[in-house]
C-alpha positions as CSV (number, residue, x, y, z in Angstrom):
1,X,0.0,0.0,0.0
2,X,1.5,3.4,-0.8
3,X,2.0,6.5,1.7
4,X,-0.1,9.1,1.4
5,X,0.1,12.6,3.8
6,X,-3.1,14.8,3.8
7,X,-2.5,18.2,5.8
8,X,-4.5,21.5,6.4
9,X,-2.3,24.3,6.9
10,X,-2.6,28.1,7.1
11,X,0.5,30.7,7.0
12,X,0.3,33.7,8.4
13,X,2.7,36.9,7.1
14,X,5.5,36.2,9.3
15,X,5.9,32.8,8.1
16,X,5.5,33.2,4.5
17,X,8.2,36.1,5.1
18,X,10.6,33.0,6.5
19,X,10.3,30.6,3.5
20,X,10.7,33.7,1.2
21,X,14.1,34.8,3.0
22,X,15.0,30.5,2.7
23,X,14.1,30.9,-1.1
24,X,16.0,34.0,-1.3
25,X,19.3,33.1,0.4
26,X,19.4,29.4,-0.3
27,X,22.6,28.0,-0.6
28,X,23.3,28.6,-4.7
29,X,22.8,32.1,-4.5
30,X,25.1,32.2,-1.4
31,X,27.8,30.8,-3.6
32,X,27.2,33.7,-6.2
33,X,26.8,35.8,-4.0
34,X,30.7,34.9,-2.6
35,X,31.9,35.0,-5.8
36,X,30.4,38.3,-6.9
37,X,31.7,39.7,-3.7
38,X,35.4,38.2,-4.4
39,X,35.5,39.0,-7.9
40,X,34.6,42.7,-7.1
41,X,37.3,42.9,-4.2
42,X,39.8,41.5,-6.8
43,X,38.9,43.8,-9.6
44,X,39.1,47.1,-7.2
45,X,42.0,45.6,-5.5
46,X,43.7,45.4,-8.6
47,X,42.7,49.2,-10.1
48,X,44.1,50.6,-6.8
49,X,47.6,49.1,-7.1
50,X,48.0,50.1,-10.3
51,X,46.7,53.3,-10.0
52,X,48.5,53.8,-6.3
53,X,51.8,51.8,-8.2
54,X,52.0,54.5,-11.4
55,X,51.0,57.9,-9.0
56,X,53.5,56.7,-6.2
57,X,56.5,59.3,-5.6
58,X,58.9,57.4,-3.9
59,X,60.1,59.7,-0.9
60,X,62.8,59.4,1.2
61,X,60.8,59.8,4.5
62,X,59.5,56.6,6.1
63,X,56.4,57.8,7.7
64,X,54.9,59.5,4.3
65,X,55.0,55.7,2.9
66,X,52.9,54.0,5.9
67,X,50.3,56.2,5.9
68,X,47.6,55.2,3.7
69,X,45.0,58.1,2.1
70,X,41.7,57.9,3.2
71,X,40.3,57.9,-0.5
72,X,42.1,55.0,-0.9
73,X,40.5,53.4,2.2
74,X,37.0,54.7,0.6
75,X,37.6,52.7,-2.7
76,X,38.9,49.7,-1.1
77,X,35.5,49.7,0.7
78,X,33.2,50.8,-2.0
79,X,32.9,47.3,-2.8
80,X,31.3,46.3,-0.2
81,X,29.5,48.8,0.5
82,X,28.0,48.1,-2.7
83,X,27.0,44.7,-2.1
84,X,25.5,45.3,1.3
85,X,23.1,48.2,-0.5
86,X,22.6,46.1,-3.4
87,X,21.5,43.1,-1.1
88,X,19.5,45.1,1.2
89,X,17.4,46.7,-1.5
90,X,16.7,43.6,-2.7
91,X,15.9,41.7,0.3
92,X,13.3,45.0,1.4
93,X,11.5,44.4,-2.7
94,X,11.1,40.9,-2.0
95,X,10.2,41.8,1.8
96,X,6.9,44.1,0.3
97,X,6.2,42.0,-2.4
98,X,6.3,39.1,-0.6
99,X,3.5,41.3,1.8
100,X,1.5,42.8,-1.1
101,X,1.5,39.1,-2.4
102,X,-0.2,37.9,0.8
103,X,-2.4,40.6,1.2
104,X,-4.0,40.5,-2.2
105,X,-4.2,36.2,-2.4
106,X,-4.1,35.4,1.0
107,X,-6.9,32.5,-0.1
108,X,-3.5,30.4,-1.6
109,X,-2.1,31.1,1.8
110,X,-4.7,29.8,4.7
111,X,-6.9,26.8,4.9
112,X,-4.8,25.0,2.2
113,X,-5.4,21.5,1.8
114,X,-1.5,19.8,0.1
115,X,-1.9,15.8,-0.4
116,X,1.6,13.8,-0.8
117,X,2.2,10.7,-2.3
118,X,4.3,8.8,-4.9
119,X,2.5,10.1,-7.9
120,X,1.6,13.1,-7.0
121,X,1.4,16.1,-5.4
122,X,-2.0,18.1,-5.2
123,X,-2.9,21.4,-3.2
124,X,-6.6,22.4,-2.7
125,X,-8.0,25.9,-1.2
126,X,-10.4,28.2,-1.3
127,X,-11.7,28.4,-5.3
128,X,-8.3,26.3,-6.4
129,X,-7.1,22.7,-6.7
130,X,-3.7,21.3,-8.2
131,X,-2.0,18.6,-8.7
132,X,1.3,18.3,-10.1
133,X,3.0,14.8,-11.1
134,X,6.5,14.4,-9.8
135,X,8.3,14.0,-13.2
136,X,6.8,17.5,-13.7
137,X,8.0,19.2,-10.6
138,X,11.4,20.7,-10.5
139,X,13.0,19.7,-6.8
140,X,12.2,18.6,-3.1
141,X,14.5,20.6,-0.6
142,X,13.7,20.4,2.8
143,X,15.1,23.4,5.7
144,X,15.1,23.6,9.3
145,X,11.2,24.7,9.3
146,X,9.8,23.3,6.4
147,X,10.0,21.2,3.6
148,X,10.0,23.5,0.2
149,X,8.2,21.6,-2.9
150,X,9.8,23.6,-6.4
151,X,7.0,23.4,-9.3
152,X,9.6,25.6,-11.3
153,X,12.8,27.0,-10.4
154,X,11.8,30.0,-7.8
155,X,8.6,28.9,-7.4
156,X,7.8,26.4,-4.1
157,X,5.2,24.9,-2.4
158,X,5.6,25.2,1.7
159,X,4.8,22.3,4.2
160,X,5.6,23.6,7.7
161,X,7.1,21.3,9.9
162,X,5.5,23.0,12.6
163,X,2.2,22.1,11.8
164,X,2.6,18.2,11.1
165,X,2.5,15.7,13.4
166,X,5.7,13.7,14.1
167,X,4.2,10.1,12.3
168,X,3.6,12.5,8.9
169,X,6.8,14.4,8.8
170,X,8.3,11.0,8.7
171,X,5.8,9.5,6.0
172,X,6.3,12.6,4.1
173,X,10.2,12.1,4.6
174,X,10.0,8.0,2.7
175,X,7.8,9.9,0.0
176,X,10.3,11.9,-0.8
177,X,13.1,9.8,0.0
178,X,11.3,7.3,-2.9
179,X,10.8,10.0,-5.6
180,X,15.0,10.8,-5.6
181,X,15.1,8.8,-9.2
182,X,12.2,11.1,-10.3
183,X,13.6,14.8,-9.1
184,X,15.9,16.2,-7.2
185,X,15.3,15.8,-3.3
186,X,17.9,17.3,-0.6
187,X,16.6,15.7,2.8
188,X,18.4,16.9,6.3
């Protein structure tokens, strides 16, 4: 006999806030978000020498040559000044649409009925019902609070952990453990 999970949940603002930041930040955009931050370091890092190496009047006093200019310290830093704005900005857009999103279809948020199984998976709410076959979906991932089902590549599904009892998280774990030939599941 195969597993099936049927659970009700509702998500309020704060949470849906959570699994947008979990979306947001997940681990591949971490990675480009290193190497972004490295490459930009390397590339000012590189402008300043030679700009500092072919303006550079070699004087014979020693404490001229340790002191370092402060608009040298400024472009050393604009980098990462740059990325925290940049990140920032971004994170407070997807902060207020993430709200505006909630507050206009808040229906796809509360009362939603999700059904798990081998074949499928199917959400059902107020005035809406889906069901989406596995070899259609594009990954499983599951985080500290909740277990994040992709129908396309920035677009997921939320189960929270918190509101499943302990015998479904674990049914719901074998379900997706069984589907790893079918997609791409990352279990904790």
């Amino acid at each position: 006999m195969e597993k099936e999970v049927v659970t009700t949940q509702s998500l309020d603002a704060k949470t849906v806030n959570k699994v947008s930041k979990s979306i947001l930040i997940s681990r591949k955009w971490r990675v480009v978000l290193y190497i972004v931050i490295v490459t930009v370091f390397g590339i000012t890092n590189l402008i300043t020498n030679k700009t500092s190496s072919t303006t550079d009047n070699y004087s014979e006093t020693p404490s001229q040559d340790n002191v370092v200019p402060a608009s040298e310290i400024l472009i050393m830093l604009l980098p990462a000044v740059v990325v925290v704005v940049v990140f920032i900005i971004l994170y407070i857009v997807k902060r207020k649409a993430t709200q505006k999103q909630f507050e206009k279809k808040g229906r796809f948020f509360r009362n939603v009925t999700s059904t798990i199984n081998n074949k499928f998976f199917k959400t059902q709410g107020e005035g809406f019902e889906n069901t989406y076959y596995w070899e259609e979906m594009y990954k499983v991932k599951e985080t500290p609070q909740f277990y994040l089902i992709y129908s396309e590549k920035l677009r997921a599904h939320v189960i929270d952990k918190a509101q499943l009892d302990p015998w479904q998280s674990d049914d719901i774990k074998e379900i997706f453990k069984a589907l790893e030939p079918k997609i791409k599941v990352s279990l904790k």
